[in-house]
C-alpha positions as semicolon CSV with decimal commas, in nm:
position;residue;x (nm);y (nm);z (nm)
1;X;2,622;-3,962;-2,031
2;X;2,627;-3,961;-1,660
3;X;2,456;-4,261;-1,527
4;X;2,260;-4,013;-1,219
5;X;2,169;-3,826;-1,575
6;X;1,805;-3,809;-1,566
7;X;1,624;-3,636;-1,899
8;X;1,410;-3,359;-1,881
9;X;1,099;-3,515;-1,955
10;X;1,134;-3,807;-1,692
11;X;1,135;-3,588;-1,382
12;X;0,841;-3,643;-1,171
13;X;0,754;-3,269;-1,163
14;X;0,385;-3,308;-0,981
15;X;0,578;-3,542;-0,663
16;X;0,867;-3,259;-0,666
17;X;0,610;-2,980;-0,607
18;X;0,443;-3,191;-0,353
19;X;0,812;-3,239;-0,195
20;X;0,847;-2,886;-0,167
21;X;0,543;-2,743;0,015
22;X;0,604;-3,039;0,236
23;X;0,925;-2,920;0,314
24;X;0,852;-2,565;0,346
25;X;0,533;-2,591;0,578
26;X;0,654;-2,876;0,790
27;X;0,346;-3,076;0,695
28;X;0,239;-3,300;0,409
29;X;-0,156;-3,166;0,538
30;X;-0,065;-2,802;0,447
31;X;0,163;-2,888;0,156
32;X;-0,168;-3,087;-0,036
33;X;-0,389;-2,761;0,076
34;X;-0,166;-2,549;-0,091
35;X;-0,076;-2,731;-0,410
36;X;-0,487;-2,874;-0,420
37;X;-0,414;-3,231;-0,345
38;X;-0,522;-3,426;-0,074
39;X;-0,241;-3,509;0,221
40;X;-0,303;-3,894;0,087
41;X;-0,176;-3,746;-0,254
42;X;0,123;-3,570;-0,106
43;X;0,247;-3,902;0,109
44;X;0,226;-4,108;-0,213
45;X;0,447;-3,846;-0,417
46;X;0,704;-3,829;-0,162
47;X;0,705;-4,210;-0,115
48;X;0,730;-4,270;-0,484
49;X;1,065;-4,007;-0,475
50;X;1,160;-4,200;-0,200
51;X;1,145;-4,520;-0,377
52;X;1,321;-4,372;-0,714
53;X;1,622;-4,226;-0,515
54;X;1,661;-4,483;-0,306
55;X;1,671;-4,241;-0,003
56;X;1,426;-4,114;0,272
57;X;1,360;-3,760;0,232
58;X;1,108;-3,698;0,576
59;X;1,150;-3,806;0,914
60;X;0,769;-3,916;0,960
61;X;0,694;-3,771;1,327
62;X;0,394;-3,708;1,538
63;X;0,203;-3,467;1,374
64;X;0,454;-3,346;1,143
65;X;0,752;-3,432;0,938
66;X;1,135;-3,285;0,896
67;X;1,342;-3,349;0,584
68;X;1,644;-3,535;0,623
69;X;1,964;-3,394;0,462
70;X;1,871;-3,550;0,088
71;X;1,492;-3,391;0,112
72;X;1,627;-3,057;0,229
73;X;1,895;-3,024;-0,021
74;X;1,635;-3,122;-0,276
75;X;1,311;-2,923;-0,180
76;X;1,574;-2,598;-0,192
77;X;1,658;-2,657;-0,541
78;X;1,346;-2,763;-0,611
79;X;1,201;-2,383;-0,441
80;X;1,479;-2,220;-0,595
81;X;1,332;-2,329;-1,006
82;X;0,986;-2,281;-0,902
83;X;1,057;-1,918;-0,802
84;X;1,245;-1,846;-1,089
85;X;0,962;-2,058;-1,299
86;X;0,733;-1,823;-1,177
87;X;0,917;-1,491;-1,219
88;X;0,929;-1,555;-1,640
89;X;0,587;-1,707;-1,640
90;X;0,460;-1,348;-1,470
91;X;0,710;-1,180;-1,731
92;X;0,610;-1,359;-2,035
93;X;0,232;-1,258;-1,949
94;X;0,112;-0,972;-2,176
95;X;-0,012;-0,705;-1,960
96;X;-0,401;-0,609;-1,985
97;X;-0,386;-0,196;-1,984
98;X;-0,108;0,041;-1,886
99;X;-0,151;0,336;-1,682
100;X;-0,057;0,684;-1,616
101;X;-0,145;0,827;-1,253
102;X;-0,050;1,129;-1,112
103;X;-0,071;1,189;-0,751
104;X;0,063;1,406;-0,518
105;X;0,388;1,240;-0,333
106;X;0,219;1,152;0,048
107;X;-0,107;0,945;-0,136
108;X;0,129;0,784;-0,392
109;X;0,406;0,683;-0,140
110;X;0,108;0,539;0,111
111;X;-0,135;0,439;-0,183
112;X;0,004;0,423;-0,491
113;X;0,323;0,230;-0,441
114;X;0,113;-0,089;-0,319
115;X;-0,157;-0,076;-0,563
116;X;0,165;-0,062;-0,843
117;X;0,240;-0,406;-0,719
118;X;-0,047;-0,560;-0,690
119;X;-0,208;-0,454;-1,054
120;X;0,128;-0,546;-1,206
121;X;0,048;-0,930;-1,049
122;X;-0,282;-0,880;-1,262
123;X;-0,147;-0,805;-1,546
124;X;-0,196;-0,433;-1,539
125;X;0,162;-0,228;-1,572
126;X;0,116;0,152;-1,355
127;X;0,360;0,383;-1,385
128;X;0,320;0,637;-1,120
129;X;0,362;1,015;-1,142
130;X;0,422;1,129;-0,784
131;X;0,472;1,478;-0,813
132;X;0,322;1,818;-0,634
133;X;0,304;1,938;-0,973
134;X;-0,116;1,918;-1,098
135;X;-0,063;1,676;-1,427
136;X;-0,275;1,801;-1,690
137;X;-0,534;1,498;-1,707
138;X;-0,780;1,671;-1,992
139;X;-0,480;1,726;-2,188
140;X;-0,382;1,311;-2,201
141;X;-0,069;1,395;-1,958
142;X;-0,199;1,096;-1,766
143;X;-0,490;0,888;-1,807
144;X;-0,600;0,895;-1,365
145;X;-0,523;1,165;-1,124
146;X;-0,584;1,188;-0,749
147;X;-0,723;1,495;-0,644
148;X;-0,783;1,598;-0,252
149;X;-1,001;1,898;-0,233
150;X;-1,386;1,994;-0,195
151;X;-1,492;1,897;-0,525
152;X;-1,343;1,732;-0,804
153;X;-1,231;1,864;-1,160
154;X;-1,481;2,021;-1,351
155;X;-1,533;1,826;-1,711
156;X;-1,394;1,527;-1,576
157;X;-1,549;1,219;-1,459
158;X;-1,484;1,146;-1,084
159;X;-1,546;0,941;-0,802
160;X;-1,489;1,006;-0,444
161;X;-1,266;0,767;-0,322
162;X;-1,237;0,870;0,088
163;X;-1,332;1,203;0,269
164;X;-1,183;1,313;0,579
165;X;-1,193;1,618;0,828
166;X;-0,901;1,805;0,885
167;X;-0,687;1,773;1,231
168;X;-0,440;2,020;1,392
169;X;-0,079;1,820;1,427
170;X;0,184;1,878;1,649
171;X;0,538;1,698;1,789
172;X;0,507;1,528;2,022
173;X;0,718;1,761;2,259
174;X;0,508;2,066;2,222
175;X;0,230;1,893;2,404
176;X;0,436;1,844;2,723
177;X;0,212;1,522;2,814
178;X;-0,118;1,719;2,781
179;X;-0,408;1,645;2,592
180;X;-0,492;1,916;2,379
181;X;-0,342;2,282;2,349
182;X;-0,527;2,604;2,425
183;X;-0,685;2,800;2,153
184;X;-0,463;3,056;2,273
185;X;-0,132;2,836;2,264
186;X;-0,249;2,719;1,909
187;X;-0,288;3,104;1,807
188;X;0,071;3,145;1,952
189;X;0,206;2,933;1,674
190;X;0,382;2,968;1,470
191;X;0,141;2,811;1,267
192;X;0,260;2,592;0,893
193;X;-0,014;2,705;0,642
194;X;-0,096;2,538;0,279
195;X;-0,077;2,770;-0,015
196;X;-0,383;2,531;-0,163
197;X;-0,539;2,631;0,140
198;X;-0,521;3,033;0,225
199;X;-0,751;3,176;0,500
200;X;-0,755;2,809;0,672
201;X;-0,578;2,908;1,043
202;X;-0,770;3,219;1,056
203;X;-1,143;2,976;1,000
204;X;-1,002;2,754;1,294
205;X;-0,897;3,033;1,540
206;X;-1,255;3,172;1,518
207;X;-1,413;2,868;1,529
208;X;-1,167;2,761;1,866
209;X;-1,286;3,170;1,987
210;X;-0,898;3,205;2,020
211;X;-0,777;3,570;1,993
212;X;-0,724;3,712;1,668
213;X;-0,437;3,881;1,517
214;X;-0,233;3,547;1,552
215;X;0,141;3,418;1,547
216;X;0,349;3,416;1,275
217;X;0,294;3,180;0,978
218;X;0,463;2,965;0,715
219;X;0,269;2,871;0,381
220;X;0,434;2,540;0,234
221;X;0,354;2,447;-0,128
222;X;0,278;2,077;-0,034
223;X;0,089;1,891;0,302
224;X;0,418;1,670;0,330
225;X;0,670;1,973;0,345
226;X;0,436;2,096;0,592
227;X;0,414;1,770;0,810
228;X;0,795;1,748;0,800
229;X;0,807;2,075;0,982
230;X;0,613;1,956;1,227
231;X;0,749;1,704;1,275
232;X;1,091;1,859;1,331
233;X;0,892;2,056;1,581
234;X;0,849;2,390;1,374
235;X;0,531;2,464;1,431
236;X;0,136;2,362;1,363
237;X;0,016;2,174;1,124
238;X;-0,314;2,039;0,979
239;X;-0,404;1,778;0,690
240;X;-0,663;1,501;0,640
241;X;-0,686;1,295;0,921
242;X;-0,682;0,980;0,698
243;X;-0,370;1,088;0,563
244;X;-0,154;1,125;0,919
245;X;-0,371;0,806;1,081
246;X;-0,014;0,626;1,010
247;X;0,194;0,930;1,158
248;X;-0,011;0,938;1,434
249;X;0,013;0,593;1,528
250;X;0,347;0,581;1,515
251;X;0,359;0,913;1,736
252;X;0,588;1,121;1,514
253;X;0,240;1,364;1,530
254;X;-0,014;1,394;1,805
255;X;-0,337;1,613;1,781
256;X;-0,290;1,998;1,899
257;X;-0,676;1,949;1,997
258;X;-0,930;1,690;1,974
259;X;-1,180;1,915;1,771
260;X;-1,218;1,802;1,340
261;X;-1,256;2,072;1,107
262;X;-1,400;2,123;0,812
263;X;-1,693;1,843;0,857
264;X;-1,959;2,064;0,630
265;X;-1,694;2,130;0,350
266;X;-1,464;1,803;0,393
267;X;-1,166;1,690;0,193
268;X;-1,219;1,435;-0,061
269;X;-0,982;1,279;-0,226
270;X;-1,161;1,238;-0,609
271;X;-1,004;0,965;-0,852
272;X;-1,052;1,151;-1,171
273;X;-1,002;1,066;-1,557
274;X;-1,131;1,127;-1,873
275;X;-1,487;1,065;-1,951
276;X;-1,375;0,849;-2,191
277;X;-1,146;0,667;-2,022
278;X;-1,358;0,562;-1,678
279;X;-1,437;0,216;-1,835
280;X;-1,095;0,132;-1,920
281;X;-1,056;-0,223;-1,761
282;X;-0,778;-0,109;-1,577
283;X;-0,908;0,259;-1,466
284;X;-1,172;0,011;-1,276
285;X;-0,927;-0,207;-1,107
286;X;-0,724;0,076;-0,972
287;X;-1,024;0,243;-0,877
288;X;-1,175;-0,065;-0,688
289;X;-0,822;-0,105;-0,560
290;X;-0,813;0,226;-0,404
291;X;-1,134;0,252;-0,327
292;X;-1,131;-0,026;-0,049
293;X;-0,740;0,035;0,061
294;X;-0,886;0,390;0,171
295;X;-1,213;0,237;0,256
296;X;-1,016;0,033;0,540
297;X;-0,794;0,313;0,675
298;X;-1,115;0,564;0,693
């Protein structure tokens, strides 16, 4: 046996860990905040390596300390085992519940996908149904669905998670630096309709007093094949305004006109399950999760 051998049990693992938040956040102060020891703590682990190896591992400066060659070699390795430490502890933990949630593909890409990692760091495994298609939720298909309409499900028990008027959407390019588009230029067109929404353009043109008998339109199955052709400058569109907020800020879609629709008979987006499922530790987790993600973007 290697005289540098040195057993598993005899490595100092608490002075190792202290080592490496050191190292990482240039400071034996926010190394001890992180790990919970004091900064006192921290200097004596590092000085009792020290002392062991034989070697300085910190260049003690004003304010702040950089590893020499030996402690950066050594708080790398030492990173590189607690990551991978971590990755089979989070493995080997037995998940709490496991879910089913269906939701159409725009809310799970900008909802969904996040909450999925965060509940699996609690314990709670999602898998995620992202599909246009309505799963059948009474039936067990999944055990929570996302609905976005008036009301929720009938027979179901729901809560509403966010509701939202609906905006008119346009590229960018159509506006031609202006602020808003005549009611007549809107009835012009052509105008991208929703097949889950029939009758919607002709509400708005009344309610805008813009001329009847309007442009030619497109019915889409889905909001996101509709906001795509907008996007590619197509057409009009309209959806929840919470649900383009991130479109809009990154100016891929600006508002035809400034006017929300729909404020009397608003979307809602409902987080629905089984009656005898709402209690399900995990149905509440997601639900809380969602609940404030939306709560902030709203």
């Amino acid at each position: 046996m290697s005289q540098n051998h040195v057993t598993r049990g005899a490595l100092p693992l608490a002075a190792l860990r202290a080592l490496e938040a050191a190292t990482r956040l240039g400071s034996f102060r926010d190394g001890a905040a992180e790990i919970g020891l004091t900064p006192s703590a921290v200097s004596h682990h590092v000085r009792q390596l020290e002392a062991s190896l034989g070697t300085a591992l910190f260049h003690r400066l004003h304010r702040r300390v950089e590893p020499t060659e030996a402690g950066r070699v050594l708080a790398a390795a030492v990173g590189e085992a607690l990551t991978a430490m971590a990755g089979a502890y989070a493995a080997a933990r037995a998940p709490r519940d496991r879910l089913v949630v269906s939701a159409a593909p725009v809310f799970a890409a900008r909802w969904l996908l996040p909450a999925v990692a965060a509940l699996r760091r609690e314990g709670i495994e999602v898998q995620m149904d992202g599909s246009h298609a309505l799963a059948d939720i009474a039936g067990g298909a999944c055990d929570v669905a996302i609905r976005l309409g008036p009301r929720p499900p009938a027979g179901m028990a729901a809560e509403r998670l966010a509701t939202s008027p609906v905006v008119l959407l346009v590229a960018p390019a159509r506006m031609a630096g202006r602020g808003t588009l005549t009611p007549e230029e809107i009835a012009a067109g052509p105008l991208l309709g929703l097949r889950m929404r029939p009758g919607f353009w002709g509400d708005v043109l009344r309610a805008l007093g813009a001329p009847q008998g309007h442009g030619s339109e497109a019915v889409f199955d889905s909001v996101e094949a509709a906001l795509r052709a907008a996007e590619a400058g197509h057409g009009l569109a309209f959806a929840p305004e919470i649900l383009v907020a991130d479109r809009i800020a990154a100016g891929s879609l600006v508002l035809a006109h400034p006017r929300r629709f729909g404020t009397k008979t608003a979307w809602s987006y409902w987080f629905v399950t089984r009656p005898e499922a709402a209690d399900r530790p995990g149905v509440r987790r997601l639900r809380e999760w969602l609940r404030a993600a939306l709560s902030q973007m709203a």
